[in-house]
C-alpha positions in Angstrom: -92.7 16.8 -145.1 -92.9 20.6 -146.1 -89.3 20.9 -145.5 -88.3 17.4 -147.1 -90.0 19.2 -150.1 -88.4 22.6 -150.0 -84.7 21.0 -150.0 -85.8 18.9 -152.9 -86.9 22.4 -154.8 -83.7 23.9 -153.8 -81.5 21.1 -155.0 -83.2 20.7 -158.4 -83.5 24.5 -158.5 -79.8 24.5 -157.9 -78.7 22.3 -160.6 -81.1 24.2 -163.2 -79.4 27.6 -162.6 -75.8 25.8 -162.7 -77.0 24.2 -166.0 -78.2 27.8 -167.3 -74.7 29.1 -166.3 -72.3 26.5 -167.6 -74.0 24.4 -170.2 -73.2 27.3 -172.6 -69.2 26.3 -171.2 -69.7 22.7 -171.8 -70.8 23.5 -175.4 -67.8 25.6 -176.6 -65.8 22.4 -174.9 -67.7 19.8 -176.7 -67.0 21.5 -180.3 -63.4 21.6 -180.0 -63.6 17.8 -180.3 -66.0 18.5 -183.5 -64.8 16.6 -186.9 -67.4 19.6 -189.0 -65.5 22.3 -190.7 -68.9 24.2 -189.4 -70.2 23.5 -185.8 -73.8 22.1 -185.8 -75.6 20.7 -182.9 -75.5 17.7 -182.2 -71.5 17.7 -183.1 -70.0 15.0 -185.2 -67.5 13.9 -182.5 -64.5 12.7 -181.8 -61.3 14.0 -183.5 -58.2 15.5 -181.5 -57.3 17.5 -185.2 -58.0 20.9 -184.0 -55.9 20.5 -180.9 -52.9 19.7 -183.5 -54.3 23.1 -185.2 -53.7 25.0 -182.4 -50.6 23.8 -181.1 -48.7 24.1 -184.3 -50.4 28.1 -185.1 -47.5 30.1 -184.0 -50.1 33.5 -184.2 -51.7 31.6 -181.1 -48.2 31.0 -179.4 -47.5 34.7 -180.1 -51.5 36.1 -178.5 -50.6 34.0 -175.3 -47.5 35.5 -174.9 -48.5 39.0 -175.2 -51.6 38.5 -172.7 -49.4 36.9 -170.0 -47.0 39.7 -170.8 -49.5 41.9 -169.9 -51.0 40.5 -167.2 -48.4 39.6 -165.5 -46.9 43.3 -165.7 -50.5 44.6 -165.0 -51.1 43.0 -162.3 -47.6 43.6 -160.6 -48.6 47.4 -160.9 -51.6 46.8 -159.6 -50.3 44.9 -156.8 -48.2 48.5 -155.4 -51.0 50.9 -156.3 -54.0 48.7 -155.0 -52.1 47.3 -151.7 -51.0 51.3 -150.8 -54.1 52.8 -151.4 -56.2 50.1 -149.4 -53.2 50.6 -146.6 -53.3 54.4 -146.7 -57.5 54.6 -146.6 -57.2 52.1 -144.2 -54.9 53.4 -141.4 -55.3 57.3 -141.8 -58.3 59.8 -141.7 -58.0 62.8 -143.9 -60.6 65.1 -146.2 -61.8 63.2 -149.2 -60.8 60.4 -147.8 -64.3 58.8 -149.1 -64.2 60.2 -152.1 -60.7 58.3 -153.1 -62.1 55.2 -152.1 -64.9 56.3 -154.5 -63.2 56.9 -157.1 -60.8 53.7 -156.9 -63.6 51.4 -156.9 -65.5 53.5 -159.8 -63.5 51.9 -163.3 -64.6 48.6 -162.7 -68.3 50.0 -162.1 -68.2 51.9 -165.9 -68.7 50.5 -169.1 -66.0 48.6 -170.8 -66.6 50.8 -173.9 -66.1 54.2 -171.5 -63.0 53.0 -170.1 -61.6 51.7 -173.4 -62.3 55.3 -175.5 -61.0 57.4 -172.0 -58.0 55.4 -172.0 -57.4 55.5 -176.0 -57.8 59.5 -175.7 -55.2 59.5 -172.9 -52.9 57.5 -174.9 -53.3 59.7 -177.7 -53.0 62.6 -175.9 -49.6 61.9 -174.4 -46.1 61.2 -176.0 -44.7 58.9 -173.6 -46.9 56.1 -174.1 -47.8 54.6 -177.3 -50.3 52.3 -178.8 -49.4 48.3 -178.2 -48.0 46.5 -174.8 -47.4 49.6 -172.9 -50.6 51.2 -173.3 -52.3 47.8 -173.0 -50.4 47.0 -169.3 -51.6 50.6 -168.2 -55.0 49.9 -169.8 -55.3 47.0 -167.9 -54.1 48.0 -164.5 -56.5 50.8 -164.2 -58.9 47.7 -163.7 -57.0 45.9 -162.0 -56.4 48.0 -159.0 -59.9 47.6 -158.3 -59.6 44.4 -157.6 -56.2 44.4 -155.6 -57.9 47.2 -153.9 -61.1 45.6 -152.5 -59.2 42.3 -151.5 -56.6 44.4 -149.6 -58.8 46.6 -147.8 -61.4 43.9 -147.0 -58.8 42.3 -145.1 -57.4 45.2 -143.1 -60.6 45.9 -141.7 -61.3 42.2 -140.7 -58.2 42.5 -139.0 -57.6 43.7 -135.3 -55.5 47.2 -134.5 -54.7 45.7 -131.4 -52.0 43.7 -132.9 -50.9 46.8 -134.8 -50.7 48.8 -131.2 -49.1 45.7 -129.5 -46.4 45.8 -132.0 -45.7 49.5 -131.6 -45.7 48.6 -127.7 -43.1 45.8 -128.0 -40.9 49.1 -129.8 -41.3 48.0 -133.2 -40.8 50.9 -135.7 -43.4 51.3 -138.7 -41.3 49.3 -141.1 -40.7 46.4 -138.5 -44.2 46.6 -137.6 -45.0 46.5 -141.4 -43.2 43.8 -142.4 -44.0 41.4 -139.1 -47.7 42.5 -138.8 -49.0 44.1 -141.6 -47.9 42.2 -144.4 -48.7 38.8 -142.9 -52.2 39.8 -142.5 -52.1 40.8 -146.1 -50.8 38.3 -148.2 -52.9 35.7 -148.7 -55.1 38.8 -149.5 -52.7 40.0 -151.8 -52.2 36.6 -153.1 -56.2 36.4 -153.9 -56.0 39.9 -155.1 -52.9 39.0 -157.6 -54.8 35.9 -158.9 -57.9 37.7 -159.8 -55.9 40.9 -161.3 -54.0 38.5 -163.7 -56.9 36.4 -164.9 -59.2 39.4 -165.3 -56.3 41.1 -167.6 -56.2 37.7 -169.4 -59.5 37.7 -170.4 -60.2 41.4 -171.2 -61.1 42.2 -174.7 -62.8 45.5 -174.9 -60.3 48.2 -173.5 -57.4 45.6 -175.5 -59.4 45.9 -178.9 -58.6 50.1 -178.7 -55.1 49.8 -177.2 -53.2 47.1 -178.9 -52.5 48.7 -181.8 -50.8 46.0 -183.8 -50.2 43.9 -180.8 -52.5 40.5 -180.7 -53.7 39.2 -177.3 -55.3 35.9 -177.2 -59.1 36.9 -176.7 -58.1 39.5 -179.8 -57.3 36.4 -181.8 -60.3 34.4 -180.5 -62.4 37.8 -181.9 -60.4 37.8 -185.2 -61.2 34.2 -185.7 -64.6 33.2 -184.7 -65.8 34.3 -188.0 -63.4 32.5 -189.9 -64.7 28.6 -190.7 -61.3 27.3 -191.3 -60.0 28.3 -187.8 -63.3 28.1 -186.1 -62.0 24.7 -184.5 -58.7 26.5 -183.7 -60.9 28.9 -181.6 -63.2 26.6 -179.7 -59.9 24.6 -178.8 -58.4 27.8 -177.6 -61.2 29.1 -175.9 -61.6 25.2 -173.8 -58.2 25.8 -173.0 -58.2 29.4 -171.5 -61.6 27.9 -169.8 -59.9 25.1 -168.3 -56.9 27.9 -167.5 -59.1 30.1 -165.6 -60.0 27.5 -162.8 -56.8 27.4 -161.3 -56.2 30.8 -160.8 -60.2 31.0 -159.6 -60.0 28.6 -157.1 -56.9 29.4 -155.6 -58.3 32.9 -155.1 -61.7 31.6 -153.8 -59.9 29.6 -151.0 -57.5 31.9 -149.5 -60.9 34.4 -149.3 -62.9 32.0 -147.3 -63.0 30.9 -144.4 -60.1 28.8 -144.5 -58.3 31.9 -145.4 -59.8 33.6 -142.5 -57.9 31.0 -140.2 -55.0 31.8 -141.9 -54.8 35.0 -141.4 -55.4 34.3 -137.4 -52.4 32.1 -137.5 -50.8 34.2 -139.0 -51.1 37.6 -136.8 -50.2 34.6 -134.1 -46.9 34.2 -136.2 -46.7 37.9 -137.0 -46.7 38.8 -132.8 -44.3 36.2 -132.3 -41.4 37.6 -135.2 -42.2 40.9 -133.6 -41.4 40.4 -130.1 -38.6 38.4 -131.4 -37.5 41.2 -133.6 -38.0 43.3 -130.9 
């Protein structure tokens, strides 16, 4: 009876914290089909006009543009940088090796606001970078290779040096035994990694706001707008949108990290043996 009861307390205590997390998410989707200039609760529903809004705004078409812009070029550079470092801490011992891994890891730790006035006095401070996409892309990866960074290295050290060793003793060289071995262990890792890079570039707004310059990213348009009653339905569309957006990438992540992805990555040092011994 006593633990009929506790799995009853944990359901319902379940579904309140989910409630506390995403009712707040349901909301902001439930107003986008508001007919009220002004939102009020409860919302005078149904009307599809603000999606019509939205679509036909070509500032909105231009903020999505730049933030897949960016995150698509951010998370590429933080793709090489993140990947390398992970493999570098990873496979070789040398001073300060702790330290590096420290001080990878530490952007993502700081304050928004930190990183976003560092960055703006770096861009200001050199000539070869200036205020708008470029600075935002290098704004953004500095986060980003946190992310690529913990992904990668989590998974080199679930995975065995055996197979490393075994493919140095079937006379594989270091790119042959990086490209059968290493990398196959990786990707899905790097896949997760990617996902999670791009969709937290996406969504940034704090280091953006001091780099754009006069370049408009779509949570700067959402910031520009939310105080604006005449687009206010524009923005709740927009932000249902970039809500319903986010799962994919989310999910996808979320799956090739658990344990399914786990039994992927045994298949695939299976597969990665097999190419080598072929290849070699």
């Amino acid at each position: 009876m006593d633990r009929s009861r506790s799995r009853w307390f944990l359901r319902v205590w379940t579904w309140l914290v989910l409630l506390f997390v995403y009712f707040p998410l349901f909301t902001v989707v439930i107003y986008s089909f508001n007919k009220a200039l002004i939102p009020s609760f409860p919302p005078d529903l149904w009307t599809l006009h603000w999606f019509s809004v939205a679509f036909h705004n070509d500032q909105i078409w231009g903020a999505v543009r730049n933030s897949v812009i960016a995150g698509i070029f951010a998370t590429a550079i933080a793709l090489v940088l993140g990947s390398l470092a992970a493999f570098a801490i990873h496979r070789y011992r040398f001073f300060g090796r702790e330290t590096i891994s420290f001080a990878l890891v530490l952007p993502i730790a700081l304050p928004g606001i930190v990183t976003a006035l560092a960055l703006s006095s770096m861009v200001d401070a050199v000539s070869f970078i200036s205020f708008g996409m470029p600075a935002i892309i290098v704004g953004h990866a500095t986060f980003c290779v946190v992310v690529v960074y913990n992904n990668v290295i989590a998974r080199l050290r679930r995975s065995s040096p055996s197979v490393v060793e075994a493919s140095m003793d079937l006379g594989a060289d270091g790119v042959q035994t990086f490209r059968y071995v290493t990398l196959p262990l990786m990707r899905t890792a790097l896949v997760a990694g990617g996902l999670l890079a791009f969709g937290l570039s996406f969504d940034e707004i704090v280091v953006t706001l001091y780099l754009a310059g006069t370049k408009q990213t779509l949570p700067l348009w959402i910031l520009n707008n939310i105080t604006r009653p005449v687009n206010l339905g524009a923005v709740y569309v927009v932000a249902s949108l970039v809500l319903l957006i986010s799962i994919v990438p989310i999910t996808i992540a979320q799956r090739l990290t658990s344990e399914t992805g786990l039994m992927g990555g045994r298949k695939a040092r299976t597969d990665a043996a097999a190419s080598v011994s072929t290849a070699a």
